[in-house]
N, C-alpha and C positions, 0 to 999 in steps of 0.2 A: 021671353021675347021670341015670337016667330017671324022666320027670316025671311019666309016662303022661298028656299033656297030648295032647289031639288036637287036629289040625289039617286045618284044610282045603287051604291054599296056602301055599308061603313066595316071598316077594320079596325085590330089593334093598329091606334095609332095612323088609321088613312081615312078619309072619304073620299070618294067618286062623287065628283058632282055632276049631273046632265049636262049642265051649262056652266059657260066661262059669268062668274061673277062681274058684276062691274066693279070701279071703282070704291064706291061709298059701301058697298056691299062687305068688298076684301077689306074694310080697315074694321068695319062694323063685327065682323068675322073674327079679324084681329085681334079687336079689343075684348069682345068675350071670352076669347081662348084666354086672353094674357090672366084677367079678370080671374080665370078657374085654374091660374098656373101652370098654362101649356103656351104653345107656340105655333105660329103660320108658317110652315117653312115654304119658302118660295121659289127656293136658288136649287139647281138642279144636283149640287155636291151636298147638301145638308138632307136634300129628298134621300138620296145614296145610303149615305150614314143612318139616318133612320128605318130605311129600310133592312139593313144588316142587322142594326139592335134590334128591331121586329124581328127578323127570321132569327133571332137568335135568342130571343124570349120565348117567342112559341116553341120551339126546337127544345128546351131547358124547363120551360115551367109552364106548356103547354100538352096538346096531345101527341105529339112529334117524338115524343121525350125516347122512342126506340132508332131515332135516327140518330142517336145522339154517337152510334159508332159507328156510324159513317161519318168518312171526313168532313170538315166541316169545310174547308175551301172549297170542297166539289157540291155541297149541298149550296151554299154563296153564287157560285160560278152558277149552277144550273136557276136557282130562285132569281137572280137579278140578271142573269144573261148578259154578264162582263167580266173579264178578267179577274181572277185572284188578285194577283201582285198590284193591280189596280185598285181594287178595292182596299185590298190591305194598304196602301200606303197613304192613297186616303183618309182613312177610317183612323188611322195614326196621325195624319196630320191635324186632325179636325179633333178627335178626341183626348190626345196627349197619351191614349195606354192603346196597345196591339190590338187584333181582334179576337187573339186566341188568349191574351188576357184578360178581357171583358168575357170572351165564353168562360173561361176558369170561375171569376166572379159571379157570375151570374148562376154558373153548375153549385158554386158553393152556399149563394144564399137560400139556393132548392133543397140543398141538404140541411140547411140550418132550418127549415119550413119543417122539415121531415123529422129531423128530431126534435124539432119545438112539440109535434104533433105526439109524438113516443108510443107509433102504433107498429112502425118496423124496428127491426132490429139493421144494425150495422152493417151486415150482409146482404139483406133485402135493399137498404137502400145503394149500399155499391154498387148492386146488379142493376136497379133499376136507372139508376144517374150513369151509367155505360163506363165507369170504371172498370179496370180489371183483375183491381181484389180489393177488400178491404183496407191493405196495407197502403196503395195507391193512394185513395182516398184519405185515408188516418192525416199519410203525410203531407198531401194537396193542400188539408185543410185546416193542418198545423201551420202552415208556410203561409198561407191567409189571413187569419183570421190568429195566431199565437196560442190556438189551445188545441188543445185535442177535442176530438166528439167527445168523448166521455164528461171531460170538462166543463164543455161547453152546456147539454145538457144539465150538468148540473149547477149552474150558474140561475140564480132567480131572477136577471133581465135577460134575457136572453139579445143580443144587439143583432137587430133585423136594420138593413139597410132597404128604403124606400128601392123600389125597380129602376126607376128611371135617375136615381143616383149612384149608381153601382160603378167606381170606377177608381182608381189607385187614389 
């Protein structure tokens, strides 16, 4: 179905439209998203929140993944141009887990990508996930998920958690 909807950009998780849709347009818009298992957000705190799990998905299992030690409140504060502690309590009220526990999560289903893959070793992946040693990691990811890497790895389902489910 073409909407003749123009746009200007699409992103993870955003489009820019040229134009403000009308009415019949935005429920039509609606219902297709709903249709493919996503969602219109419309409210300006749900925009928020979304945008934080974007910059925090790119940042973690995009090409960002060296920013990853850099703080992550100063990367938040400069990408959305608002307060930390604003965001942060936020992003807590709206999702029931911290934002530095959904980065943990999300750092740890990268690692579980990565050893699903079994083309680094243990230490390539710490360095690359901005950990700061393997022992860090080991334990991150026992506290998680109740197994070790090695474990895990050798486990024949390996339990991948969908992106946009990722949360306590």
């Amino acid at each position: 179905m073409d909407l003749q909807i123009d746009f200007n950009q699409i992103q993870l998780g955003q489009v820019e439209l040229k134009n403000t849709p009308d009415r019949q347009q935005l429920e039509t818009i609606r219902s297709l998203l709903q249709d493919h298992g996503f969602e219109l957000l419309d409210d300006k705190k749900s925009k928020i929140v979304e945008k934080i799990k974007t910059t925090i998905v790119s940042l973690i299992h995009g090409k960002d993944a060296e920013e990853l030690n850099l703080k992550l409140s100063a990367i938040l504060e400069e990408k959305l141009q608002t307060d930390y502690h604003y965001l942060s309590t936020l992003f807590s009220s709206v999702e029931g887990v911290t934002i530095e526990r959904y980065a943990i999560l999300q750092r740890i289903e990268k690692v579980k990508e990565l050893l699903m893959y079994d083309e680094k070793s243990l230490s390539e992946i710490a360095y690359e996930m901005g950990y700061s040693s393997v022992q860090h990691l080991s334990q991150q990811f026992k506290k998680v998920t109740g197994l070790t890497p090695s474990h895990f790895k050798q486990l024949k389902e390996n339990k991948r958690k969908p992106l946009d489910k990722i949360k306590d």
